[in-house]
C-alpha positions as CSV (number, residue, x, y, z in Angstrom):
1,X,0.0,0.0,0.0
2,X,1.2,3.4,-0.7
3,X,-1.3,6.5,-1.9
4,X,-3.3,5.6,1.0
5,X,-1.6,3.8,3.3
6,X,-2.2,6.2,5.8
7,X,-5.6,6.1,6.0
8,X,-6.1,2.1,5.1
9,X,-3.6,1.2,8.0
10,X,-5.3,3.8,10.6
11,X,-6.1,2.2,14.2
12,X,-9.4,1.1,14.9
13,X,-9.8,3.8,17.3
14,X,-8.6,6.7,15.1
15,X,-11.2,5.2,12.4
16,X,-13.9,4.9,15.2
17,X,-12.9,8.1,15.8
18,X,-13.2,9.5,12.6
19,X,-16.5,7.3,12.3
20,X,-18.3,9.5,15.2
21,X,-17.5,13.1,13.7
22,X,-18.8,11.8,10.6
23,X,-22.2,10.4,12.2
24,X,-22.7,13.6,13.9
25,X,-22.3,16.1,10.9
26,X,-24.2,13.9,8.7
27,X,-27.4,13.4,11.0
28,X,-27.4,16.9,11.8
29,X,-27.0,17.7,8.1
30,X,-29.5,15.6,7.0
31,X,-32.3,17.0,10.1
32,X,-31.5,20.4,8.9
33,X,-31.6,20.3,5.3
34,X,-34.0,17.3,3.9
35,X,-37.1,17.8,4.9
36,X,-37.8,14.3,5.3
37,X,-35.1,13.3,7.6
38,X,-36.7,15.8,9.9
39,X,-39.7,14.1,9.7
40,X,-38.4,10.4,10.0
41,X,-36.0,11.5,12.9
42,X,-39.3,13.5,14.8
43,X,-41.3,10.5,14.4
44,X,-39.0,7.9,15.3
45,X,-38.0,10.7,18.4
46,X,-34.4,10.4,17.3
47,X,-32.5,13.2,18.6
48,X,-29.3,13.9,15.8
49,X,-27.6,16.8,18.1
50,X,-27.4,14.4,20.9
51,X,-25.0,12.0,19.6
52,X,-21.9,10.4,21.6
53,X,-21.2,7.5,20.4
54,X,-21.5,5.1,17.2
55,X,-24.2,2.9,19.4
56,X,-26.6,5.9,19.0
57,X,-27.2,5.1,15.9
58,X,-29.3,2.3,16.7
59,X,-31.8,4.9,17.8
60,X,-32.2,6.2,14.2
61,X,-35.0,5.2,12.0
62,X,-34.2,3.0,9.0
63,X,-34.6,4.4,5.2
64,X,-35.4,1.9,2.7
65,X,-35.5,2.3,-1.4
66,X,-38.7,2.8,-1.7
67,X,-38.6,6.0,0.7
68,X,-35.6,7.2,-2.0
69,X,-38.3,6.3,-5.1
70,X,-41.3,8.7,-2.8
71,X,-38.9,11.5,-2.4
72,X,-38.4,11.8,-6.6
73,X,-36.6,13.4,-8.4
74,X,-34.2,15.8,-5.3
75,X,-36.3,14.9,-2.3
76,X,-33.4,13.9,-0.7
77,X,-30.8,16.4,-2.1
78,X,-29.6,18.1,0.7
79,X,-27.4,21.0,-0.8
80,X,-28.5,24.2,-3.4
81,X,-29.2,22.7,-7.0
82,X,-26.1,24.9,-8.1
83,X,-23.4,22.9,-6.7
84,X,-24.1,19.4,-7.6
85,X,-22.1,18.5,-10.3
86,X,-23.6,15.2,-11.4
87,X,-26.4,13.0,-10.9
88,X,-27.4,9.0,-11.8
89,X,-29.8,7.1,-11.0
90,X,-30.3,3.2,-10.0
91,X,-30.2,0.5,-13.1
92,X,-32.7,-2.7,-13.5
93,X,-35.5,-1.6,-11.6
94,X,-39.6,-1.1,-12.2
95,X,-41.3,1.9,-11.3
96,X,-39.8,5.3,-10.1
97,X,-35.8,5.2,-10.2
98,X,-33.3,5.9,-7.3
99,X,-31.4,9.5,-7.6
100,X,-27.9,9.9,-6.3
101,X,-26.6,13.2,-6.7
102,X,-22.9,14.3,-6.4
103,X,-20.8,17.5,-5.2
104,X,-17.5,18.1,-6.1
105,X,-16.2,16.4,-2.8
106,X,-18.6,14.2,-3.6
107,X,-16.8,13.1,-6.7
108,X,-13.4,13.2,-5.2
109,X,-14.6,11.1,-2.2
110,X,-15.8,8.6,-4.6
111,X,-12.6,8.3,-6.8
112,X,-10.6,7.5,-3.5
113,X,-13.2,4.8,-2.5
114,X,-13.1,3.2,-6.4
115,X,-9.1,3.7,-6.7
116,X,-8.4,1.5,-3.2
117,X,-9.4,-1.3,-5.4
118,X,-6.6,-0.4,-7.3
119,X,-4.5,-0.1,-4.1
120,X,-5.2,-3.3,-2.8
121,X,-4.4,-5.0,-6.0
122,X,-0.9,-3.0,-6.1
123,X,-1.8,-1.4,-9.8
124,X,-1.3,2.0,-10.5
125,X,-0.2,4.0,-13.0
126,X,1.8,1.3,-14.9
127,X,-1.4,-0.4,-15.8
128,X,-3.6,0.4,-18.8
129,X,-7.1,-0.6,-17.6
130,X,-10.1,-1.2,-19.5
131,X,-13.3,-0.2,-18.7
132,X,-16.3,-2.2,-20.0
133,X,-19.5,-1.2,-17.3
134,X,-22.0,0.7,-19.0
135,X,-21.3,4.4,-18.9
136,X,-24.3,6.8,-18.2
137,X,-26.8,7.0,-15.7
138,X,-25.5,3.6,-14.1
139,X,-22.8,4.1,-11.7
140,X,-20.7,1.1,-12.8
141,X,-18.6,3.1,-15.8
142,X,-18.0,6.6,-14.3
143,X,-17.3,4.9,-11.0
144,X,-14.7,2.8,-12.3
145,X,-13.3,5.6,-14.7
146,X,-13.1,7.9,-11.8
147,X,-11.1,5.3,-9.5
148,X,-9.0,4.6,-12.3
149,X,-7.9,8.2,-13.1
150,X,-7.3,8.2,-9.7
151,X,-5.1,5.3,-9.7
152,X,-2.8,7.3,-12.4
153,X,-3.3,4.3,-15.0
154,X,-4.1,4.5,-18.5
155,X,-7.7,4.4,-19.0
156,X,-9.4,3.1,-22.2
157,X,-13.4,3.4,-21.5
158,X,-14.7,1.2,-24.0
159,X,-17.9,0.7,-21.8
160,X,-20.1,-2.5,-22.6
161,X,-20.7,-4.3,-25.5
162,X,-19.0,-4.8,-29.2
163,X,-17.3,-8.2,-27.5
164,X,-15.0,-8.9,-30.5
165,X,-13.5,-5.1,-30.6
166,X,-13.1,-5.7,-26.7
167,X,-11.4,-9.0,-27.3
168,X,-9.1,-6.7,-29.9
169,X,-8.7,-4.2,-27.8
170,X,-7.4,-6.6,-24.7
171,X,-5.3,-8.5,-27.4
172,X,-3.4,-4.9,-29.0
173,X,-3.5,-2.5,-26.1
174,X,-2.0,-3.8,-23.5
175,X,-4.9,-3.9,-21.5
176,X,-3.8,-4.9,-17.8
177,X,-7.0,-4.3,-16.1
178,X,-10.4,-5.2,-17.0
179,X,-13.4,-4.0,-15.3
180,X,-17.0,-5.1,-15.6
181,X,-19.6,-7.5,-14.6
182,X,-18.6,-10.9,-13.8
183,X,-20.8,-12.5,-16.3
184,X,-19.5,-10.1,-19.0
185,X,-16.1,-11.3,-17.9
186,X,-17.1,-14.7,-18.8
187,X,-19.0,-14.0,-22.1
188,X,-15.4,-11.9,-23.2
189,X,-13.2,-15.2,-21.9
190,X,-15.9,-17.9,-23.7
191,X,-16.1,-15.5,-27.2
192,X,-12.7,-15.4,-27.6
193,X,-11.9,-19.1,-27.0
194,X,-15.0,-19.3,-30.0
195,X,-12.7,-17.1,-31.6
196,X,-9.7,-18.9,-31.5
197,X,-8.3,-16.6,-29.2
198,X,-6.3,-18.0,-25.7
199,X,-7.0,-15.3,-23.5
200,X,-4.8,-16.8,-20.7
201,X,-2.1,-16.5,-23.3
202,X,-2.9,-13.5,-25.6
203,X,-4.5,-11.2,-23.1
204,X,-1.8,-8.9,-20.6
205,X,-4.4,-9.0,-17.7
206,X,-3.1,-9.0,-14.2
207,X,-6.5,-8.0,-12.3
208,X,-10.7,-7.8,-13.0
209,X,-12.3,-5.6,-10.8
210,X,-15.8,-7.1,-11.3
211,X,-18.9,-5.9,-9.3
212,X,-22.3,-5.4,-9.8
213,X,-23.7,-8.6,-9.4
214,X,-23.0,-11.3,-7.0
215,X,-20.8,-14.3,-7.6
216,X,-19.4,-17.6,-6.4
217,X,-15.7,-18.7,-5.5
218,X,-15.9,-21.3,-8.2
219,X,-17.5,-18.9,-10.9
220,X,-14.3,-16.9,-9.5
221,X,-11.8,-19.8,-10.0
222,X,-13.5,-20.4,-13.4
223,X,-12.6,-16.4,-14.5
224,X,-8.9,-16.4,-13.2
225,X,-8.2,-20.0,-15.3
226,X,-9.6,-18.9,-18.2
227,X,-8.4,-14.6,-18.1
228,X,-5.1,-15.9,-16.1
229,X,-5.2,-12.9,-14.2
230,X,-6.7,-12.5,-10.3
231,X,-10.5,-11.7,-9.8
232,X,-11.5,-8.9,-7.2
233,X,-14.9,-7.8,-6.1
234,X,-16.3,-4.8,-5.7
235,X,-19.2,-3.3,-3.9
236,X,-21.8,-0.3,-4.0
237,X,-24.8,1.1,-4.9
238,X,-26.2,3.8,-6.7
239,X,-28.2,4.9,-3.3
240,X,-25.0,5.1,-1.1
241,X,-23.1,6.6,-4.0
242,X,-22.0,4.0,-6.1
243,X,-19.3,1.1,-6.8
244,X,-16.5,1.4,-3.7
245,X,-18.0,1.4,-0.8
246,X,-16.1,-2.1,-0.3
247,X,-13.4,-3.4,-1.5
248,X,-11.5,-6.8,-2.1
249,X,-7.5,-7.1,-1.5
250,X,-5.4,-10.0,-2.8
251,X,-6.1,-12.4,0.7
252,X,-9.6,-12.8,-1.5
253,X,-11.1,-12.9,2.0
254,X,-14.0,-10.4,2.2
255,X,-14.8,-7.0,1.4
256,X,-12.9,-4.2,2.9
257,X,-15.4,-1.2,3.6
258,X,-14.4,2.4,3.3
259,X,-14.6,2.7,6.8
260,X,-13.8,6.5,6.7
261,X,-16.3,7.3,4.5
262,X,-19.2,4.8,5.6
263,X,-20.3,3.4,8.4
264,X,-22.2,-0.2,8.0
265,X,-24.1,-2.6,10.4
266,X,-25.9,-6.3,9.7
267,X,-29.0,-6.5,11.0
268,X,-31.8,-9.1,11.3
269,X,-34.0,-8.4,8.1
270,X,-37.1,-9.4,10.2
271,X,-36.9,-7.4,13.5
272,X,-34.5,-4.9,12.5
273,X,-32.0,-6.0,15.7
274,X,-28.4,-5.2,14.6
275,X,-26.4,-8.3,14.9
276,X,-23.2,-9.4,16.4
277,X,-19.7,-9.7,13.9
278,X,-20.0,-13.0,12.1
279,X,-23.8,-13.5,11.9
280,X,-25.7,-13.6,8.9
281,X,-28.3,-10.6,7.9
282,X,-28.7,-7.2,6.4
283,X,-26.4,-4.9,5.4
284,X,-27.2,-1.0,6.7
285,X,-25.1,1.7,5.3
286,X,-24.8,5.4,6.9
287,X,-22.7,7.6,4.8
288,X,-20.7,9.8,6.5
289,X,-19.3,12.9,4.1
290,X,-21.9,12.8,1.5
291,X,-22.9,16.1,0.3
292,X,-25.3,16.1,-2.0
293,X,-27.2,12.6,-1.3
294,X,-26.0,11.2,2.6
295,X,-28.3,8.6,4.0
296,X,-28.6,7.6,6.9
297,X,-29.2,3.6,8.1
298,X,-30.1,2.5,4.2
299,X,-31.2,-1.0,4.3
300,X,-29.7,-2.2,1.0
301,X,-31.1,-5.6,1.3
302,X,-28.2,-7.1,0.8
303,X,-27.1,-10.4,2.5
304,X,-23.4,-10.1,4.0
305,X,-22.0,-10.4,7.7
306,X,-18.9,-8.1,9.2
307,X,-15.6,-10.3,9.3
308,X,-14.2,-10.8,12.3
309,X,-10.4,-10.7,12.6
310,X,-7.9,-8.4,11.3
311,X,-6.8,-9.4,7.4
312,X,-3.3,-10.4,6.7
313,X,-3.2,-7.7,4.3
314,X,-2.4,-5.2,6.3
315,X,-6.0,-2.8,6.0
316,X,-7.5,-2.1,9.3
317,X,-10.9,-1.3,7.9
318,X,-13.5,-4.1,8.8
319,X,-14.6,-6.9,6.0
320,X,-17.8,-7.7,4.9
321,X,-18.0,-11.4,3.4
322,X,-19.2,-11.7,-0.5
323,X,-23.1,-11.6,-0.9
324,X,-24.8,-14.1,-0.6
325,X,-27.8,-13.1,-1.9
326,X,-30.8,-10.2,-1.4
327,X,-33.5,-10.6,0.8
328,X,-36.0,-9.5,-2.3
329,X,-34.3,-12.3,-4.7
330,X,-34.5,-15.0,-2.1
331,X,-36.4,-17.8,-3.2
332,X,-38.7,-19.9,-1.0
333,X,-39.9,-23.0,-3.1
334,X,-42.0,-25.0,-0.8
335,X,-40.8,-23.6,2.0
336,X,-37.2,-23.1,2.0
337,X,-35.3,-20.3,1.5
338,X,-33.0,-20.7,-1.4
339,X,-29.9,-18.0,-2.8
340,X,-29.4,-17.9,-7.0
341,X,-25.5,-18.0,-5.6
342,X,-26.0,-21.5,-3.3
343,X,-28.2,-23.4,-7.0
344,X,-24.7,-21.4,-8.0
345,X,-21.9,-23.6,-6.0
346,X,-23.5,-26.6,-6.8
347,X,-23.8,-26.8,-10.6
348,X,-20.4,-25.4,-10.8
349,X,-19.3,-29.1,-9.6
350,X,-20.1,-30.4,-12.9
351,X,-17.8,-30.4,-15.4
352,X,-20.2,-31.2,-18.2
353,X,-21.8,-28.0,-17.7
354,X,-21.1,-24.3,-18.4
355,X,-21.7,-21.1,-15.9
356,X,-24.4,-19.8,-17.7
357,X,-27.8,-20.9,-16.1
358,X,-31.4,-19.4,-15.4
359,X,-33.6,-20.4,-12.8
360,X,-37.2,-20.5,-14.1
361,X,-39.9,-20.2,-11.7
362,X,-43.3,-21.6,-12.9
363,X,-46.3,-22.4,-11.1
364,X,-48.4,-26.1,-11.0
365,X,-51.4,-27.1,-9.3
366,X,-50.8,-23.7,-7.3
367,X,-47.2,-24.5,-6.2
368,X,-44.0,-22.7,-7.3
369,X,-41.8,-25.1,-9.2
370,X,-38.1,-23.9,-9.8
371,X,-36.2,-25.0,-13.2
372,X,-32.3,-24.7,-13.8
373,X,-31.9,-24.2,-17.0
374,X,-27.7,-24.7,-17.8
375,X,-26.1,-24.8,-20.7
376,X,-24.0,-28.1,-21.9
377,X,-20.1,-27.7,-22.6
378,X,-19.1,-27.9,-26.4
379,X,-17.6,-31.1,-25.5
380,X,-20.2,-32.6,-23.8
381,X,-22.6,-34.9,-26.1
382,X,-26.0,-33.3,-26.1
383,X,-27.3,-35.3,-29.0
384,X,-26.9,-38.6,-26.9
385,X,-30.9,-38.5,-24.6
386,X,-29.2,-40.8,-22.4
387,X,-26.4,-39.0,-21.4
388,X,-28.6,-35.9,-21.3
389,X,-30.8,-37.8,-18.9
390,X,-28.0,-39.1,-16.3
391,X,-26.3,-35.7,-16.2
392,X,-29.7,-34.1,-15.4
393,X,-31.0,-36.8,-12.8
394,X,-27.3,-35.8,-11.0
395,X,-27.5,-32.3,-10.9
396,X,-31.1,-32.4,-9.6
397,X,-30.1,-35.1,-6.7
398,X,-26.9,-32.7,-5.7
399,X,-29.3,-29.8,-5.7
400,X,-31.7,-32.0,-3.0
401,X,-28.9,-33.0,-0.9
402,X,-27.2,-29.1,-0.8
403,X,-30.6,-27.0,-0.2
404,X,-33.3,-29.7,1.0
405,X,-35.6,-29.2,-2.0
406,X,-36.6,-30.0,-5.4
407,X,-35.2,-28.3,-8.1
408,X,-36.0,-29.3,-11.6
409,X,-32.9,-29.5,-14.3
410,X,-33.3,-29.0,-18.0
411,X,-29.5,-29.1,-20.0
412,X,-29.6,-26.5,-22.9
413,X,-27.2,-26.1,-25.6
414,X,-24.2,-24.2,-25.6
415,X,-24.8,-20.6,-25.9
416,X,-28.7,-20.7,-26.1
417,X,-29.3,-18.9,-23.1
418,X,-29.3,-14.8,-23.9
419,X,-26.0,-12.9,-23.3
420,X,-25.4,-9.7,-21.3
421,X,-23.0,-6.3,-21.5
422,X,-24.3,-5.4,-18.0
423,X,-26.3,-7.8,-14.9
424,X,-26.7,-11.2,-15.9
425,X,-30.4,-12.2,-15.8
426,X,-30.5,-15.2,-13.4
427,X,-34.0,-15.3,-12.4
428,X,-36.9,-15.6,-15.1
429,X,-40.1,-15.5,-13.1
430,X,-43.1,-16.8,-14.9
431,X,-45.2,-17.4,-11.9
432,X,-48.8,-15.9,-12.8
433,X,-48.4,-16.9,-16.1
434,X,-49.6,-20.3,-16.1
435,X,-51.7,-21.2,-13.2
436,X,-53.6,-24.2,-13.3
């Protein structure tokens, strides 16, 4: 570590430290300025000017999207419309989007999160790095561009889609990190092995920064064979001000959260109870130097848990563990509670198949039926019914003994399942469509 080694090595009780001046300007900031946190902190007889310590917080009322989607378009702006310099808005949802808007310390505050990502991996401005999230409203491409620009490396922002130029562009340019979604990771490594290409041996990538969508350590393994380069994640959202808000380092052990900038708990996603270091729930975020768009306890509905333990890397920032799912894309067939990343893990044991998949949910005689639908290797014989059969009647028992349910399994053919630039689509919900 280097251009911030300071702050990523500070002790726990400098960053608590730091922490508590940051709760108390941005609750006060927010119960003077939005409206609405005045109301929410009245009702809920939360008291920001009274603040002493980072266990106060548990006395503030929670914010959730849809109070973001009610407060439309600057609800929840909390500075003059003349200095925010730039504004996006959440990606892939229904209904009324999510604003984030941004000051210029805004900006800069981001830049640092986004660049530690570059810290951690020990790039900088050596590398040439390739940016393939979406630029525009989405806070994926000008996230990344700004943390790379930050970094000091070459930037080449391609932003999604064209996958032979990209597959060029890694091949001729040096490209030495490549950021985008995980899936879109995959669909570059699989189009240039169609292609002829060897990516592992005519690609100069040392590191993927790839965020935006949740993924498993074997879909991980799978990227770093088949890229020969080492796979970080990265986390944010568009409500808390985008990708960076947690970070991966090399030990590939958990999350490291911008702890000077954010201040996170796990709660129970039923009662709301914050929960101890190590247990399952929630993630809450509470920014602490947002400008423009602070919030304060944002339940992102994301499934993590703090790390205990200090990481052999060297940050003293806590960890969150990689996602393991969202509380609104849980599934419960027939009772059970089921992750997209757990039907994940377990088809990834099978050599025969690829990492492209769907889950289809259906309905029969008034019960939810789940359907994996994977794609077949190239190699593996999909013309042969038997085959097809046994490989199927496997997956589906290994599904039963990992989750204690049923899950249906239906082999495709290679590349038959739709392609994406941006989130893979892993859950196509048909339910309502075919009741009988």
């Amino acid at each position: 570590m280097s251009r911030q080694a300071d702050v990523l090595t500070m002790p726990r009780e400098r960053i608590e430290q730091v922490q508590l001046e940051g709760l108390r300007k941005t609750a006060v900031h927010c119960y003077e300025d939005i409206p609405f946190y005045h109301r929410s902190f009245d009702e809920a007889g939360f008291d920001p000017y009274s603040i002493t310590s980072l266990d106060d917080l548990r006395r503030a009322p929670f914010v959730t999207k849809q109070d973001l989607r009610d407060n439309y378009p600057y609800g929840l702006v909390g500075v003059d419309r003349k200095d925010v310099r730039e504004v996006h808005m959440s990606s892939g949802t229904t209904g009324v989007a999510t604003v984030a808007a941004y000051t210029e310390p805004d900006l800069k505050s981001w830049s640092e999160c986004f660049e530690r990502a570059f810290e951690f991996a020990g790039a900088g401005p050596e590398d040439v790095c390739q940016i393939c999230y979406g630029y525009g409203l989405f806070t994926g491409g000008l996230g990344a561009h700004y943390g790379s620009l930050q970094s000091g490396a070459t930037v080449i922002p391609i932003s999604a889609g064209n996958t032979e130029r990209q597959i060029r562009v890694l091949r001729e340019m040096g490209s030495t990190v490549l950021e985008c979604t995980p899936s879109y990771a995959m669909h570059i490594a699989d189009t240039a092995l169609a292609m002829g290409v060897d990516p592992a041996r005519d690609f100069h990538l040392k590191v993927g920064i790839h965020g935006a969508e949740a993924f498993s350590d074997n879909f991980r393994r799978e990227l770093e064979r088949k890229l020969n380069y080492k796979v970080l994640d990265i986390y944010g959202l568009t409500e808390t001000g985008g990708p960076g808000l947690a970070v991966e380092c090399l030990e590939q052990n958990g999350l490291h959260i911008a702890e000077d900038h954010f201040l996170c708990e796990v709660i129970d996603p039923a009662t709301g109870e914050v929960l101890p270091d190590g247990e399952w729930g929630e993630l809450v975020v509470t920014t602490l130097d947002r400008q423009a768009s602070p919030v304060v306890r944002y339940r992102t509905r994301d499934i993590t848990r703090i790390l205990p333990g200090e990481c052999p890397c060297g940050c003293t920032h806590r960890r969150i563990d990689r996602l393991q799912g969202r509380t609104d894309d849980m599934l419960i067939i027939r009772g059970v509670n089921v992750f997209p990343s757990q039907i994940e893990n377990v088809m990834k044991t099978f050599a025969e198949v690829s990492s492209w998949y769907q889950i289809e949910l259906t309905t029969k005689n008034y019960l939810d039926v789940a359907t994996l639908k994977v794609e077949a290797n190239p190699d593996f014989d999909i013309d042969s019914t038997g085959a097809i059969e046994e490989l199927q009647r496997r997956i589906q028992a290994a599904l039963k003994t990992a989750l204690s349910v049923g899950i249906r399994v239906r082999l495709v053919e290679p590349m038959s399942i739709q392609r994406s630039e941006g989130k893979a689509k892993r859950i196509v919900d048909l339910r309502g469509e075919n009741l009988q």
